[in-house]
C-alpha positions, 0 to 999 in steps of 0.5 A: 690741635692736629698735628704740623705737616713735616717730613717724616724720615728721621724725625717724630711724627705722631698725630692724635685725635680726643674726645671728652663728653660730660655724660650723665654728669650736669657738668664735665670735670675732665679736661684734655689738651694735645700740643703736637708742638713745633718741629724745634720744639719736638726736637728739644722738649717733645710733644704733649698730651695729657688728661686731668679729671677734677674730684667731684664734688669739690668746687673749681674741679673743672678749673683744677684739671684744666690749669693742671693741663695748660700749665704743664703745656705753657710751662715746659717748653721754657724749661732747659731741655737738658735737665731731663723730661721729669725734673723739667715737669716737677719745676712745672707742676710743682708750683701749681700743686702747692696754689692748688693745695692752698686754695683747696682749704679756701672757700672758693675752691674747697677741696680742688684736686684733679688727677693728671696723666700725661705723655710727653714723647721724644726722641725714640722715647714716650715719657708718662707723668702721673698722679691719681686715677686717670690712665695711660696705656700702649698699645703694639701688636694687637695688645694693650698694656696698662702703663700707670697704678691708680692712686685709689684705696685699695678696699673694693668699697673705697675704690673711688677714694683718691690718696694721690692727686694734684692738690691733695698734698702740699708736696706733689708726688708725680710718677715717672715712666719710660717706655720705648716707641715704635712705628706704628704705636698707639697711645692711649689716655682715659678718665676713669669714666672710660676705664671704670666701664670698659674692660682692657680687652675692649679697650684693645679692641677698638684700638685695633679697629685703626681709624683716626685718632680722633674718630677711635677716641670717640668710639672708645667715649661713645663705648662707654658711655653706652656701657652705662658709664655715670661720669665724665668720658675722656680718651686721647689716641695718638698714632706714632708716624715717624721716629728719629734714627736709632739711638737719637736723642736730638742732638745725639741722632745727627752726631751718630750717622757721622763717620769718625775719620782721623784727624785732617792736617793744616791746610786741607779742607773738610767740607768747605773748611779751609784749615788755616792753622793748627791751635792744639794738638791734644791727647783725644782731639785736634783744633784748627783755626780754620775759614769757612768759605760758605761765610768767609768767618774765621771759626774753630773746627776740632777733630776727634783722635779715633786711634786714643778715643773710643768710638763711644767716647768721641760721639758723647764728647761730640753730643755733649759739646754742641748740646750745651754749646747750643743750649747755654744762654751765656756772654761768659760760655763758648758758643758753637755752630750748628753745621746743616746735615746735607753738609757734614760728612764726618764727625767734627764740631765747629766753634766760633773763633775767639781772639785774645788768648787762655788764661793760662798763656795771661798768667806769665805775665803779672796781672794787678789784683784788678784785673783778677778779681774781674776775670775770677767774677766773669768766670764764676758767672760762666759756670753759674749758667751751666750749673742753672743747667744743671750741666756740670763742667769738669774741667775748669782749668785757665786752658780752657779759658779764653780772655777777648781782647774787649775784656770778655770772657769764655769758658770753652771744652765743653766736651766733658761736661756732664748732663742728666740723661746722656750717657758716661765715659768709660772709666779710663775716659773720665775727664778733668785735669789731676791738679784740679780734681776734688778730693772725692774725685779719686774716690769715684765721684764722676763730677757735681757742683762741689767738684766743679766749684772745687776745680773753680777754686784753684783756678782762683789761687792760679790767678791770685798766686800763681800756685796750686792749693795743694801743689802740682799733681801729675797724672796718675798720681794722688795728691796729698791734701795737706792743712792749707796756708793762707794764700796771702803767705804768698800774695801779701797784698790779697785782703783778709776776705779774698784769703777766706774765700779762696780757702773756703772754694778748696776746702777738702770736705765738699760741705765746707765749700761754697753751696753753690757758684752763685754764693761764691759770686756773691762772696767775690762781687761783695767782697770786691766793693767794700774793699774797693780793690780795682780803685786802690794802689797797693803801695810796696811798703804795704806789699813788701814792708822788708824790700821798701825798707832795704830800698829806702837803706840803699837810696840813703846809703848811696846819699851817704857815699855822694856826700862824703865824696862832694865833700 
């Protein structure tokens, strides 16, 4: 488990060494495990070390520390990074905490349980992960600072008593911490055979001997168990080598060592883009369809407005987009191209090129309750995989969708969206279109599901009745949310079921609306086969009874006259 030889500038290096011995113990219940993980990996996810010491006395606790361990490792490399370090460790841990806790009341395993404490490190950030009595500590500049609390008894006869563990409680409870790294840092991680026995000040001191990792851990384990230690020893020592730029956070780090420049015009070229034609000029960024003559494929390439956007603004936008562009696995989400760092000289994204044209630009046209329902459905997919995500669009509107001539589709601008961990727009910077915000929206919510399915929603009623809910707001204006008509007052031809799900996605109270986008995809798949709408013809009389009857008047009238004048 040693650490992959990479170059170090600009990217985390850390190498680490353990040692784990069963002391006067018949057996050893501790279990240890560093994944240095590839440089992909260690970009996207980190790395991981971590400690797990089975409870005594109870069957399976060697078996318990080590799946705690190996799952954690095999398990949080297939979470999406972008839902944050913790909540990708809860949906890990979680599972294995509730099958230990069943087979803890089994009689193979009666009262499996295991302490756990882990590191995972990235970008510039370590994060622990911790329940029950094992430790993690930091160590800079010659001191050593305790990061985690023992989940113990505090009475000093039942120190040794757990409260807190994996497979105690059917719920895990798993303590989260952040600390900043430096170069130059060690990290450290023991079982209570190694603290329960040395003290902090000589733990310090043999973290600043500074041999290997792999040789101080098996001098802090050796110390202990000279020191009389009765249990298992474990420590884990890593030496943190090589940080990212300041203020990296994968993706975050290369888009800040990027100057912002003001936006080039048609026709030049940008570091081997031909910038054939304009696309969009907006309020904060400009789009280019553009050649890349590197490939010779046509792409898009967008520019930020320095003078309208802040510095802080473009670069999260920036992040944002490539972020969730690089990390969605969708047929419906808008892709975008990773530019190689030795050739990007400035802030800009590049996106593939997509032909066809918006939604917005397909709705001036009449579309057949059909071909509505299909781009409603394949829409409601592409927010579905963000909301997997937990990526949180914010600007769902028919401009920002793009119709391919095969039928596909693509939710493109990504650049407002909202992930965990990346930080806000300033206030004056919010997105999201007025007549497509929630009504909480104007009331400081900053974007969720329920405003994303809210925003989904009227562009449902875009589709289906060339209208808005609750009519066209401008900007800088508040809308008023008045009791809604159904939209088939404006459609006839829309069945009963459409008119209740289309008024259910806009409902004024985000309770009343759909629980999530996966719902309302069930509701317009479902909806679609029973009524069999793509396979059946609306006839006029069944649209429009009045003008089939004043049609049906006029054609007899008109025989009328002709046979009175044959006559």
């Amino acid at each position: 488990m040693g650490a992959s030889m990479v170059r170090p500038e600009g990217r985390l290096l850390v190498l680490g060494g353990f040692a784990c011995e069963k002391g006067a113990r018949a057996e050893n219940q501790d279990f240890t495990g560093i994944y240095t993980a590839t440089e992909l990996e260690r970009t996207h996810h980190g790395m991981i070390a971590a400690v797990a010491d089975g409870v005594s006395g109870a069957r399976g606790g060697r078996i318990a520390a080590e799946l705690a361990v190996r799952a954690l490792i095999e398990g949080f490399y297939h979470q999406p990074d972008t839902i944050g370090v913790p909540a990708a460790a809860h949906r890990v841990m979680a599972p294995y905490n509730r099958w230990l806790a069943a087979m803890g009341r089994s009689e193979t395993m009666a009262h499996a349980a295991t302490t756990f404490t882990a590191f995972v490190l990235k970008g510039r950030k370590g994060h622990v992960l911790h329940v029950g009595d094992t430790r993690a500590w930091h160590f800079r500049d010659g001191r050593l600072t305790l990061l985690t609390q023992d989940h113990t008894l505090s009475h000093p006869d039942q120190r040794h008593i757990l409260y807190r563990a994996i497979g105690i409680e059917d719920r895990l409870r798993l303590d989260h911490h952040e600390v900043p790294l430096a170069v130059h840092d060690r990290l450290l991680l023991t079982s209570d055979g190694v603290h329960a026995t040395l003290s902090a000040r000589r733990l310090e001191k043999l973290l600043a001997v500074r041999n290997s990792g792999d040789a101080d851990a098996r001098a802090i384990v050796e110390a202990a168990l000279s020191a009389g230690s009765q249990d298992n020893a474990s420590a884990i020592v890593l030496d943190v080598v090589s940080l990212p730029a300041v203020g990296h956070d994968s993706v975050a780090g290369d888009v800040g060592r990027l100057p912002i420049l003001d936006p080039p015009s048609q026709g030049e070229s940008v570091d081997g883009f031909r910038l054939d034609q304009l696309l969009s000029d907006g309020r904060y960024t400009r789009l280019f369809r553009a050649t890349d003559t590197a490939t010779g494929k046509t792409v898009v390439v967008k520019f930020p407005k320095p003078a309208l956007l802040s510095e802080q603004g473009a670069r999260l936008a920036f992040t944002r987009e490539i972020l969730v562009g690089s990390r969605v696995t969708s047929p419906f989400v808008g892709e975008v191209i990773a530019v190689p760092q030795e050739r990007q000289t400035r802030l800009y994204g590049v996106q593939p090129y997509y032909g066809g044209q918006t939604l917005e630009d397909r709705l001036q046209s009449h579309m057949s309750l059909a071909d509505g329902l299909a781009i409603a459905i394949k829409l409601t997919r592409a927010v579905a995989a963000l909301h997997r995500l937990d990526v949180i669009h914010r600007d769902i509107k028919p401009e920002n969708v793009i119709l391919l001539p095969d039928g596909g589709l693509k939710l493109i601008d990504l650049g407002v969206a909202r992930l965990p961990r990346v930080d806000e727009f300033e206030a004056k910077e919010i997105p999201g279109t007025p007549s497509y915000l929630a009504p909480e929206m104007f009331n400081g919510n900053l974007g969720d599901e329920a405003t994303d399915l809210f925003a989904l929603g009227v562009t449902l009623w875009r589709i289906f009745t060339r209208s808005y809910p609750y009519g066209e707001v401008e900007a800088f204006s508040r809308p008023r949310f008045r009791k809604l008509e159904a939209p088939s007052k404006l459609r006839a031809e829309l069945p009963a079921w459409l008119d209740v799900t289309m008024m259910r996605a806009v409902a004024v109270d985000p309770d009343e609306r759909f629980g999530d986008a996966v719902e309302l995809l069930r509701a317009l798949e479902g909806g679609a086969a029973v009524e069999r709408v793509d396979m059946r013809y609306v006839p006029l009389i069944e649209r429009d009874p009045v003008r089939f009857w004043q049609i049906v008047s006029a054609g007899l009238f008109i025989a009328l006259i002709a046979a009175i004048a044959l006559r």
